[in-house]
C-alpha positions, 0 to 999 in steps of 0.5 A, spaced: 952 514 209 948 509 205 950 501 203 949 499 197 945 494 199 940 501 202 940 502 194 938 495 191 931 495 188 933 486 188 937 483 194 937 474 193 936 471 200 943 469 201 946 476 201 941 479 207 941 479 215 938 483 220 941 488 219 937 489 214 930 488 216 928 495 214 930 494 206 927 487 206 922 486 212 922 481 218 920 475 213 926 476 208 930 478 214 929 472 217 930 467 212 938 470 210 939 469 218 937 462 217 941 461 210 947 463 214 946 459 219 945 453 215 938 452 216 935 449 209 931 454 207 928 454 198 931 459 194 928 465 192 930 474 191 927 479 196 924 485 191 926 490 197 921 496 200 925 501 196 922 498 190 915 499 194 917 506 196 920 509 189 912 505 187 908 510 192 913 516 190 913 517 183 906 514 182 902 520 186 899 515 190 903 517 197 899 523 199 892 520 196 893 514 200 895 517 208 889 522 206 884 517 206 888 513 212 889 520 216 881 520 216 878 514 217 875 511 223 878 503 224 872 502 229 867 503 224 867 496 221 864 499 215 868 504 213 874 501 215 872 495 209 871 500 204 877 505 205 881 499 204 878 496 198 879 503 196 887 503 197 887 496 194 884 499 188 888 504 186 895 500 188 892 495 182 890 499 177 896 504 178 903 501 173 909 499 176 914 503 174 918 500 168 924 500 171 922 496 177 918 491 173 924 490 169 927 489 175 922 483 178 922 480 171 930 479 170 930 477 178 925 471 176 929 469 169 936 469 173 932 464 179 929 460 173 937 459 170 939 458 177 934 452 178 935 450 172 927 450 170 923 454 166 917 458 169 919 455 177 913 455 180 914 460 186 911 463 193 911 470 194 909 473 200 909 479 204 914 481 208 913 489 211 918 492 214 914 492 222 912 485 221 915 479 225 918 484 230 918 482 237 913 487 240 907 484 235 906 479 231 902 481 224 900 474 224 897 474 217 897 481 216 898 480 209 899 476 203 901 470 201 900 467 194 903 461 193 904 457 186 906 463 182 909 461 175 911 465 169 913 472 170 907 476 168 904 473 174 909 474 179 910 482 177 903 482 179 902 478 185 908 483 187 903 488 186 898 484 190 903 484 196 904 491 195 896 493 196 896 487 202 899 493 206 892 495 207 887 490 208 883 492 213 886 487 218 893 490 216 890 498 218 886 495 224 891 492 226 897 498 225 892 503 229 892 497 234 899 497 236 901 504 235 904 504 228 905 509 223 903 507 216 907 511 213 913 508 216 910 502 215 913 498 207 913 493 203 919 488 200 916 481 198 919 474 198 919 470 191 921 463 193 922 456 190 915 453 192 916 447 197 911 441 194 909 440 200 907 432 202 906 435 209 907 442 213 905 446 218 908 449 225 913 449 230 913 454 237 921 453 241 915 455 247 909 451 248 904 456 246 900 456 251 903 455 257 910 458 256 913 452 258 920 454 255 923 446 255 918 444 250 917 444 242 911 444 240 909 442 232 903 441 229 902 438 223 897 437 217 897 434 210 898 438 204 900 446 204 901 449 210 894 454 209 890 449 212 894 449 218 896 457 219 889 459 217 885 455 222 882 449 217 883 443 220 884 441 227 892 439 226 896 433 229 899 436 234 907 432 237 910 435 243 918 434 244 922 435 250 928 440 248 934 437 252 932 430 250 928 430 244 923 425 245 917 426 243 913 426 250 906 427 247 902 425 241 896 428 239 893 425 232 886 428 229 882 426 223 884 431 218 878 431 213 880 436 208 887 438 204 889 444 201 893 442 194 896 444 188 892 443 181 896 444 175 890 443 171 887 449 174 893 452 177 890 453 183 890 451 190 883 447 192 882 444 197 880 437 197 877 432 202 882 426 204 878 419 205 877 417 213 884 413 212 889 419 210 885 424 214 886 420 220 894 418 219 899 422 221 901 426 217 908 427 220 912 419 222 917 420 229 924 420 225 921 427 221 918 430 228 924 429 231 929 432 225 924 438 225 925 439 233 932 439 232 932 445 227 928 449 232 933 448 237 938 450 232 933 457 230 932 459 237 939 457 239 941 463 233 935 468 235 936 467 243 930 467 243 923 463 243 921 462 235 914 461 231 916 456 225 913 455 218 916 447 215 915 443 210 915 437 207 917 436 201 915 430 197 919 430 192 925 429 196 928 423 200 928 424 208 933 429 211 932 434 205 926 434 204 924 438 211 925 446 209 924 451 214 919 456 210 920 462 215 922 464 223 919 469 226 919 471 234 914 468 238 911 473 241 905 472 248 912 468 252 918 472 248 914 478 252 912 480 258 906 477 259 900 481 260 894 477 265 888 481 261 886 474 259 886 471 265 882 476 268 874 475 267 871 478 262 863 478 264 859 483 258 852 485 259 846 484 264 845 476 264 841 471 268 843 468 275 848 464 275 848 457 274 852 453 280 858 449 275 855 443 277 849 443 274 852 446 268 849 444 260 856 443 257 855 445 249 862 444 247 869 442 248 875 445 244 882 446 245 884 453 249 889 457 245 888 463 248 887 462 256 881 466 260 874 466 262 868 470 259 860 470 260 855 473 254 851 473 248 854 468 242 853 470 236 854 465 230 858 469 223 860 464 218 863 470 213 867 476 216 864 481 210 857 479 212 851 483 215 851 480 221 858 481 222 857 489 220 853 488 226 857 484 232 857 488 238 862 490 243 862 483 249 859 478 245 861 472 244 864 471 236 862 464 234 865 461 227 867 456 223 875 457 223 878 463 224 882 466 220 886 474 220 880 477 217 876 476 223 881 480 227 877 487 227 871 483 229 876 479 235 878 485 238 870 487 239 870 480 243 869 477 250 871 470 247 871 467 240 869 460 239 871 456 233 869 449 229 876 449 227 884 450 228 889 449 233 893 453 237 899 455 232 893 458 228 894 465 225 888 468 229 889 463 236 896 467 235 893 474 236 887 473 240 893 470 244 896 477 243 890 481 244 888 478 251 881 474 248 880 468 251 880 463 246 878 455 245 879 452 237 878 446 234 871 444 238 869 440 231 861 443 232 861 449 236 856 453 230 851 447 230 851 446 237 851 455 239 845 459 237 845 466 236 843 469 242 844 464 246 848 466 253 854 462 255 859 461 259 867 461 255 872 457 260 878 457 255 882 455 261 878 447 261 877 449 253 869 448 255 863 452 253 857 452 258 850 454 256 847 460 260 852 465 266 856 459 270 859 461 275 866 459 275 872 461 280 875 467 276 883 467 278 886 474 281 891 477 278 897 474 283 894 468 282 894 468 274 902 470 274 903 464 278 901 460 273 905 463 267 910 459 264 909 452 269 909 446 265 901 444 262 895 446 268 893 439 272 885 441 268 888 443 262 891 436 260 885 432 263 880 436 258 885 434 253 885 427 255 877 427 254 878 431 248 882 426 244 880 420 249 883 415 244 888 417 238 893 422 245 898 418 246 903 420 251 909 417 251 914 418 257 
């Protein structure tokens, strides 16, 4: 029999739980848990995936869009890209129907009167039915828009939502984990945007290490996209759950920020001058208070937590720290596989060179633990020629990385980035997908030619020039490691990363 929270085409965050995951997807879900566990989270509605369902229905385009799916061939790169750009296409040029929009508009006003501001500026974002499960993370799957204003435009960046289902990241990524499209749906989240001072991430697990009895938070200035889209190197603040002390800090220059403009209402990305870009960007009293609303989500989940914060600058501390979503963890929460441990060597290279004599090319942060040999490929842009033509075992070297990157990441023996830290999106799911990763080298596309064969030790966060010949773990070996507090190598690689601004604090 079904509810009358089954036949809503709006349901306000406040009136959902988990019970309701299917309605209004794992993002809206989550958020009504964390209002009613008292966990500040900024107003908003949810337009539920029976709005999207009844859209595809009564517009025809249902069967066109499984049609094209049902045929196509996700490790074609090509294909894959135009199939997608297709499906968007035709979601973006089809009318909404006039009772749903009416729906969406009246919803906003209502949101408008409850603020008591005209216009709100608001984020919507994409909550699909199978995201945010505990099985797969769809990390950045689909879209966010942030900044909204006026009801014309939030009608349509619900649509652009809606057509961000298909992506060719979202379609490969669905393939990948063996989950239907047409089970897969569409609510989106309309919420009060945060002006956020400061945001970023918290895991209730340390994620590479699964060490359980720490929160780890990074943090950067501005909107949390620089962060979770792998565009700075973050500051990064570890705290010990039982005490809540701040046991490590790490601060990093922060060069960029990406901030609202109201004149071109738009996001832009802005550069900080040296002082703000090395400053934290979070102080200990706001660390600490973000580490105890972690606790207080895993606490209600039962389970390790990925989190999405902000700090809002209009507000004075405590009310000014908004959890923006909570989504479960999903390399510890799991049972880890030892894919990423195992080496990855891909191709016939030269001999190998004796560790001691190794050139090092670069050093990062590993995010995503293994170790892998072979060609590098140096690709700036996902969409790009040379991108159409990475091959199976090469080595994908960029400047940040980003969820449109996750087709040619699948295709890797190791990524390699410029960027980042190891809460970003894309460290996420190379984590997921067994991919040893390093993050955060500052100059691995200057340093890495095309061509070049190196050596990736994302155990050490090291790149070696040319086949190293380095000790590989056995499987049993690997377990062993799994969810012990940080590896002996891997604090003192961190040390020489960050020599002068890592302050450990016991």
């Amino acid at each position: 029999m079904r509810s009358k929270m089954d036949e809503k085409l709006i349901a306000w965050i406040e009136e959902v739980s988990s019970k309701d995951t299917l309605l209004v997807g794992g993002k809206g879900a989550n958020l009504g848990e964390l209002a009613s566990a008292g966990i500040p989270v900024p107003p908003g509605f949810i337009v539920t995936s029976l709005a999207f369902k009844k859209f595809l229905e009564e517009s025809g385009l249902k069967d066109k869009i499984f049609s094209m799916l049902e045929k196509l061939d996700v490790n074609n790169t090509q294909e894959l890209e135009e199939t997608s750009k297709k499906i968007r296409e035709l979601i973006m040029q089809t009318p909404m129907p006039e009772y749903i929009e009416k729906a969406i508009r009246e919803a906003y006003r209502e949101l408008s009167r409850r603020l008591g501001l005209e216009n709100p500026l608001v984020a919507v974002r994409s909550s699909a039915t199978a995201e945010d499960l505990p099985e797969a993370s769809f990390a950045g799957q689909q879209e966010t828009y942030l900044n909204v204003s006026g009801e014309d435009e939030v009608v349509e960046k619900v649509k652009a939502c809606w057509a961000s289902l298909y992506t060719a990241r979202a379609i490969f990524y669905r393939v990948q984990h063996g989950i239907s499209h047409e089970k897969a749906l569409m609510a989106v989240v309309v919420q009060k945007m945060v002006n956020a001072r400061s945001a970023g991430v918290m895991f209730t697990v340390h994620p590479v290490t699964g060490d359980r009895s720490k929160i780890v938070i990074e943090s950067s200035w501005g909107l949390g996209e620089s962060v979770v889209g792998g565009k700075v190197t973050p500051d990064e603040f570890v705290v010990d759950k039982e005490t809540l002390k701040i046991v490590e800090k790490q601060i990093n220059e922060k060069k960029i920020a990406i901030v609202y403009d109201p004149q071109k209402k738009a996001n832009v990305v802005i550069e900080l001058p040296p002082e703000k870009a090395k400053a934290p960007s979070l102080n200990d009293e706001e660390v600490i208070e973000l580490a105890k609303y972690g606790v207080k989500i895993e606490q209600h989940y039962n389970s390790p937590m990925d989190i999405e914060w902000a700090i809002d600058k209009d507000l004075e501390f405590p009310k000014n720290i908004f959890i923006v979503q909570a989504r479960h963890e999903t390399v510890w929460s799991v049972k880890r596989k030892s894919v990423a441990e195992e080496a990855r060597v891909e191709g016939e290279v030269e001999e190998e060179i004796p560790l001691e004599k190794a050139e090092i090319l670069v050093r990062g942060l590993p995010a995503s633990p293994g170790i892998a040999t072979g060609v590098a490929k140096v690709i700036l842009d996902p969409h790009s020629k040379e991108a159409m033509e990475f091959k199976k075992g090469e080595i994908l070297v960029t400047k940040m990385t980003d969820p449109d990157w996750v087709p040619l990441m699948k295709k890797a023996a190791a990524i390699v980035t410029d960027e980042g830290g190891m809460t970003s999106h894309a460290a996420i799911v190379s984590r997921e997908l067994g991919i040893p990763a390093i993050v955060g080298t500052r100059e691995a596309t200057k340093k890495i030619k095309s061509g070049m064969v190196v050596t990736v030790d994302a155990r050490r966060g090291i790149v070696y020039k040319g086949k190293v010949a380095i000790e590989r773990r056995t499987e049993s070996m690997a377990k062993a490691e799994v969810a012990v507090a940080l590896p002996t190598h891997l604090e003192e690689t961190l040390k020489e990363i960050y020599p002068v601004t890592a302050t450990k604090i016991y």
